[in-house]
C-alpha positions in Angstrom: -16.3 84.1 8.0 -14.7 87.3 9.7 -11.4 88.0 10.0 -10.3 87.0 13.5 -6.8 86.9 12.8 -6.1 89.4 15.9 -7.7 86.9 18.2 -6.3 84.1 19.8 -7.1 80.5 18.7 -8.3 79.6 22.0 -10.7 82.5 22.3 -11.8 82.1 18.5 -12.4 78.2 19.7 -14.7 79.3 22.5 -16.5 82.2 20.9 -17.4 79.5 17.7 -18.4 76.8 20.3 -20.5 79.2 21.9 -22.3 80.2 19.4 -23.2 76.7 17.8 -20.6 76.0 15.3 -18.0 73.9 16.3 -18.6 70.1 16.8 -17.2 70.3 20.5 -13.2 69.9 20.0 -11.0 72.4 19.3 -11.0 74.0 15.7 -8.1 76.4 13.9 -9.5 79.8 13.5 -10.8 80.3 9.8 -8.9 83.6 9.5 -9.0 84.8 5.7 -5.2 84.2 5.4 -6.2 79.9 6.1 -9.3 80.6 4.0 -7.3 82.1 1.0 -4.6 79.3 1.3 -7.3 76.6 1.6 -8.9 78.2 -1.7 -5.5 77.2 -3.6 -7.3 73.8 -4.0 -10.0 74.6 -6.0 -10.6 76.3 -9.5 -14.0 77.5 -8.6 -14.4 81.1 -7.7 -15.4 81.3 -3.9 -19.0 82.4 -4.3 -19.5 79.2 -6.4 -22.4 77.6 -4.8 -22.0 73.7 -4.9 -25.3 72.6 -3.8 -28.1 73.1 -1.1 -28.4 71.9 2.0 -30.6 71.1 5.0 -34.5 71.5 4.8 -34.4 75.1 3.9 -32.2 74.4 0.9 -29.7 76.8 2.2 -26.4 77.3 -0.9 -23.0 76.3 0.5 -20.6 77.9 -1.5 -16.4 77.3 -2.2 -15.5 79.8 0.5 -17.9 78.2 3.2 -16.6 74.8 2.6 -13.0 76.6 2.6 -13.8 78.0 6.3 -15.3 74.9 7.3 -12.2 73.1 6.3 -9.7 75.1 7.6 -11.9 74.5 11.1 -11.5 70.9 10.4 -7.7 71.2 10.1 -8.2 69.8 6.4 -4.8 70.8 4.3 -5.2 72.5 0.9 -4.9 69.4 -1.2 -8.1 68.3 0.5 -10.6 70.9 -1.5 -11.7 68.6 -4.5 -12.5 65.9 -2.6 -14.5 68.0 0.3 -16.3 69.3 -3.4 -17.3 65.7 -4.6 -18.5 65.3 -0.8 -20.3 68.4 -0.6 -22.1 67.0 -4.1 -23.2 63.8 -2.6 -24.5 65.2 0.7 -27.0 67.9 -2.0 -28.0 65.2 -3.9 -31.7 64.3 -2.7 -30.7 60.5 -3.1 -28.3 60.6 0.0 -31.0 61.4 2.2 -29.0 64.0 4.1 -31.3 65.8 5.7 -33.0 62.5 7.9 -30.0 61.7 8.2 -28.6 64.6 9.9 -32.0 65.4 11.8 -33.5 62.3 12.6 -34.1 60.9 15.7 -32.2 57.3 15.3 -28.8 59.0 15.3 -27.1 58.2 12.0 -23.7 58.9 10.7 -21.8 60.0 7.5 -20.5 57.1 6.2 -17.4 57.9 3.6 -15.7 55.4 1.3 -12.8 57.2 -1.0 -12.0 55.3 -4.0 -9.5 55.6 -6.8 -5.3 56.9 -7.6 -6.8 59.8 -4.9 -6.0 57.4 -1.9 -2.3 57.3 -2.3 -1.9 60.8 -3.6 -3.3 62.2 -0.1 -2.3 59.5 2.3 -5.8 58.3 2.9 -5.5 54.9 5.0 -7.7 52.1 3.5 -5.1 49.2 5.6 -5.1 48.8 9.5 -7.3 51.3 11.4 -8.6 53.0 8.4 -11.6 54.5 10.5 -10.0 55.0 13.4 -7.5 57.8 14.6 -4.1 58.5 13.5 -5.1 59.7 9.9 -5.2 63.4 9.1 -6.5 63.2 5.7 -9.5 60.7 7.1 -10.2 62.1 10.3 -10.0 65.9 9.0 -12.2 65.2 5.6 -15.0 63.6 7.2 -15.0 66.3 10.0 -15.0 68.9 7.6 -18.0 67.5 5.7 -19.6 67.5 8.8 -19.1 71.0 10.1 -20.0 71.7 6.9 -23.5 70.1 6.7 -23.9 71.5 10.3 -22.9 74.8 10.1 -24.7 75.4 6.4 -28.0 74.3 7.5 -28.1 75.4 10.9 -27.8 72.4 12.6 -28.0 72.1 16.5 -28.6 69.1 19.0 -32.5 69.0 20.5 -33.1 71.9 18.1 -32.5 70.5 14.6 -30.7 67.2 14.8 -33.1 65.4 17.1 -30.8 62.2 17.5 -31.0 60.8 20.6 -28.4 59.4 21.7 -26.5 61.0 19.3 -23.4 59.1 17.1 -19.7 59.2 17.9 -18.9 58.2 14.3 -21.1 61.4 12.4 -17.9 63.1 11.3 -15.0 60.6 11.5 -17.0 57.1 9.2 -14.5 57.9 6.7 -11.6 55.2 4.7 -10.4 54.3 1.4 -10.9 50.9 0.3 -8.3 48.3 -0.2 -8.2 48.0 -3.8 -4.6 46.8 -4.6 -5.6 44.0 -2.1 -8.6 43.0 -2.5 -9.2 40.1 -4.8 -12.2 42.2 -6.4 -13.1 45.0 -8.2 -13.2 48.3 -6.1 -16.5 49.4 -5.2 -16.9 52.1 -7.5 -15.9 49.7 -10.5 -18.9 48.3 -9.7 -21.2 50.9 -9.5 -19.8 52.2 -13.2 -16.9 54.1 -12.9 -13.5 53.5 -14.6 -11.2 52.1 -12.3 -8.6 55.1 -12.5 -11.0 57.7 -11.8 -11.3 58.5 -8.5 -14.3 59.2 -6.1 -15.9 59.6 -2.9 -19.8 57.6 -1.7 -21.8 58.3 0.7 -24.5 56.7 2.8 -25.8 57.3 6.2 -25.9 54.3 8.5 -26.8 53.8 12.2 -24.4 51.3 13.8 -21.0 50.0 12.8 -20.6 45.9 14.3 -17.1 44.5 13.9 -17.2 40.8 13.7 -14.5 37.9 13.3 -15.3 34.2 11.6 -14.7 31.3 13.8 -13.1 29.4 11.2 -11.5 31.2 8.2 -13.5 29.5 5.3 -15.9 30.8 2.7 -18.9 28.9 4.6 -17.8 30.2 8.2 -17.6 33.5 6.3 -20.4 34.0 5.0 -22.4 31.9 7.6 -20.8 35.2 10.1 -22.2 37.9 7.4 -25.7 36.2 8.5 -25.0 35.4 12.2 -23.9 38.9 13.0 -25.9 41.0 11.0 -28.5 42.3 14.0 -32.3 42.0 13.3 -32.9 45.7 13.2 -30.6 46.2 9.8 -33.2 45.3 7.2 -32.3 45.7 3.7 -35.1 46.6 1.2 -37.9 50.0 0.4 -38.6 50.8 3.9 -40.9 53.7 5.6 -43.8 52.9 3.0 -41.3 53.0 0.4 -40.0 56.2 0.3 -36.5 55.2 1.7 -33.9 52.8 0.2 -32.1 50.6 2.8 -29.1 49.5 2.7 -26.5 47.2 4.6 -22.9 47.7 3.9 -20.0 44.9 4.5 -16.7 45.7 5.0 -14.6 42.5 4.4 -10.9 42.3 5.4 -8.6 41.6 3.0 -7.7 38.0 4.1 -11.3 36.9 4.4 -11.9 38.8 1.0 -9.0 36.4 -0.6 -10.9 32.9 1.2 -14.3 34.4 -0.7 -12.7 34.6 -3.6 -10.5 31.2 -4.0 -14.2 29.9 -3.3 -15.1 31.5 -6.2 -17.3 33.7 -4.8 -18.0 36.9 -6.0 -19.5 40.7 -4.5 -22.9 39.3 -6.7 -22.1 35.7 -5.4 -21.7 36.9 -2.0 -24.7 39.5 -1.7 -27.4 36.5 -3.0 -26.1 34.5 -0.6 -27.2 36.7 2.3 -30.5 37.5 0.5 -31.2 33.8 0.3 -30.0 33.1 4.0 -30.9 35.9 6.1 -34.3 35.0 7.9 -35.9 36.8 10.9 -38.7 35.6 13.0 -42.3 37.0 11.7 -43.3 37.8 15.4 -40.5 40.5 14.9 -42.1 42.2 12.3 -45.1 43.2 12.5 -47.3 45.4 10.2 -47.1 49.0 11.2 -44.1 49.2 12.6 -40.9 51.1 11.0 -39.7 47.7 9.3 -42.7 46.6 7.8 -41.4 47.1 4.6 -40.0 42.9 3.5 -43.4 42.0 4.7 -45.7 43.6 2.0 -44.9 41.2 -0.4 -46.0 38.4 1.5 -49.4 39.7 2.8 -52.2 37.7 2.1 -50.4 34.0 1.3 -49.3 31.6 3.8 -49.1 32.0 7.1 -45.4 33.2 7.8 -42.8 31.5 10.5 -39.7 33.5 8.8 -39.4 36.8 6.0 -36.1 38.2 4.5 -34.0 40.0 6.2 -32.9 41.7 2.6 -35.2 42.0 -0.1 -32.5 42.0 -3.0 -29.4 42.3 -3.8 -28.9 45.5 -4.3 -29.6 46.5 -0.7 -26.0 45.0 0.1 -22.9 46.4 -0.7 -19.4 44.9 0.0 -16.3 46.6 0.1 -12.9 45.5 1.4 -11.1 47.2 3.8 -8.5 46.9 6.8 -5.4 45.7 7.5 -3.8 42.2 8.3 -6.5 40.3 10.3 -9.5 38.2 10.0 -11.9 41.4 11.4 -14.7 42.2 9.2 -17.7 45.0 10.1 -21.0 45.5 9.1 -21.9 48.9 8.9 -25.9 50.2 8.2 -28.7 49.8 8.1 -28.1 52.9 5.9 -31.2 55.2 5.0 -29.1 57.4 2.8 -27.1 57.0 -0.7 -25.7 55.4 -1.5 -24.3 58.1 -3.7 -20.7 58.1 -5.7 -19.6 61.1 -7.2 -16.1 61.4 -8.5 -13.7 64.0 -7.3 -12.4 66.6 -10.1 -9.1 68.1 -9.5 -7.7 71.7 -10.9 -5.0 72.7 -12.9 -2.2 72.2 -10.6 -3.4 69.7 -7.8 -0.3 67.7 -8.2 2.2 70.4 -7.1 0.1 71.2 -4.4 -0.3 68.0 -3.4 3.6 67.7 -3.2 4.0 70.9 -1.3 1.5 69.8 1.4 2.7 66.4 1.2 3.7 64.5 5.1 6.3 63.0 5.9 4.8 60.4 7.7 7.9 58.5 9.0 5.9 55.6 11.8 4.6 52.9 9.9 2.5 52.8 7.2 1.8 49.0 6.6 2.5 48.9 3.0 4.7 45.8 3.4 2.8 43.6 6.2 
């Protein structure tokens, strides 16, 4: 971006704003003194390109995400995740594009996994997607910008959504691993449990939901209950889209699942084998059509799955004390994992940036 160092931040907020490029709050002017510092975080040269974006395939490159960043308020240290991120939203199996554009309104949904979470103070405990935390609010806004501002993205213009999403650049937390009974979420998608990594999917609604009584039945009875009718997991849209649900389980309900013995496999057949909906809501033609093909032709239907498989439901653990769980999709992006590659370096920058967060942190609750 230019130099605007000689403005003021306020005017350099408004003149960005007005032109398109801002996501309506405030930003820090992307001077090239903040986009030189912000560049300490990476080893690429800043005409790298990292992928393509948007439907004309338009290269983002190291110094755009750098401006982009610095907008966002993002910190140095930030860079190689914003890279990995930057990799999942190119990567034609997150679905980026309808997701940005489309009409339904989705979001960027961001899970951070790995040693990553600690070394950058990224909340996976109580209010993990909510506000408070600078390295979660400012990464997922900066991914956003980034998408927007790349691929020339504007409301009623490009991005068509509707009603629009309050959660398109903030969906971002780290899971819970060192309490959750289970192996982090991307263990199970086949990386090694020290590397760390960032996943992506693009989901429409996020439903937070509490079990009336706090056993594995009740639990997983609630997965069912409050999973609404129009998050369908299977091939949807004549089967060029993958759809997926996503449930976030708190770490006490996570701990009752597993003293059941249950599972993430355990748990996701059980929602595939127990979620039902009503034929009469589903009928051929419409956008969910998709769990009915397999039943066309045999008996005449009174209920059809809600998910066609397991592999349409992911579970990840995250929050704080509490018996709160959300379910977050139906997702028509990803999801995609990509791990996050740090330079020579990282650690002493990490220190140098490092807060000195002195209210309560909820390590010991």
């Amino acid at each position: 971006m230019a130099n605007q160092q000689d403005d003021t931040p306020s005017s350099v907020s408004r003149s960005l704003y007005e032109q398109g490029m801002t996501d309506g709050l405030p930003i820090v002017p992307p001077t090239d003194e903040k986009v030189e510092e912000m560049l300490r975080g990476t080893a690429h040269d800043r005409g790298h390109v990292l992928g393509r974006l948007g439907n004309k395939d338009t290269p983002i490159t190291v110094e755009m995400l750098a401006s982009n960043a610095v907008m966002a308020g993002c910190a140095p240290p930030y860079m190689p995740v914003l890279e990995a991120g930057v990799r999942a939203l190119a990567d034609p199996r997150s679905n980026s594009i309808q997701v940005s554009v489309s009409t339904g309104s989705w979001a960027y949904q961001w899970i951070v996994n790995g040693p990553v979470r600690e070394r950058l103070d990224i909340e996976s405990g109580s209010g993990a997607f909510g506000p408070n935390f600078h390295a979660n609010r400012t990464i997922g806004r900066a991914l956003g910008l980034a998408y927007k501002n790349t691929a020339a993205l504007r409301p009623g213009e490009k991005d068509m959504g509707v009603m629009g999403n309050p959660f398109k650049f903030s969906l971002l937390a780290g899971e819970n691993e060192e309490q959750s009974p289970w192996e982090p979420y991307h263990v199970t998608h086949g990386h090694d449990a020290d590397e760390s990594t960032i996943t992506l999917a693009g989901p429409n609604s996020f439903i937070q939901w509490f079990p009336h009584d706090n056993t594995a039945e009740e639990i997983l009875e609630g997965m069912v209950r409050n999973t609404p009718p129009s998050m369908v997991g299977g091939r949807q849209q004549g089967g060029d889209i993958d759809q997926t649900i996503f449930h976030l389980v708190n770490r006490y309900n996570a701990e009752e699942l597993a003293a059941a013995e249950m599972s993430k496999r355990d748990i996701k057949n059980y929602l595939c084998e127990n979620s039902y909906l009503r034929a009469e809501d589903y009928q051929k033609g419409t956008l969910w059509d998709g769990p009915l093909r397999r039943h066309e032709g045999t008996v005449r239907r009174r209920q059809v799955p809600q998910i066609d498989g397991p592999e349409y439901v992911k579970v990840a653990t995250i929050g704080g004390p509490g018996r709160v769980n959300a379910i977050v999709g139906p997702s028509i992006g990803g999801p995609v994992t990509k791990p996050i590659v740090f330079p020579d370096g990282w650690d002493e920058l990490v220190e140098e940036y490092a807060f000195d967060r002195q209210w309560f942190d909820g390590s010991t609750y």
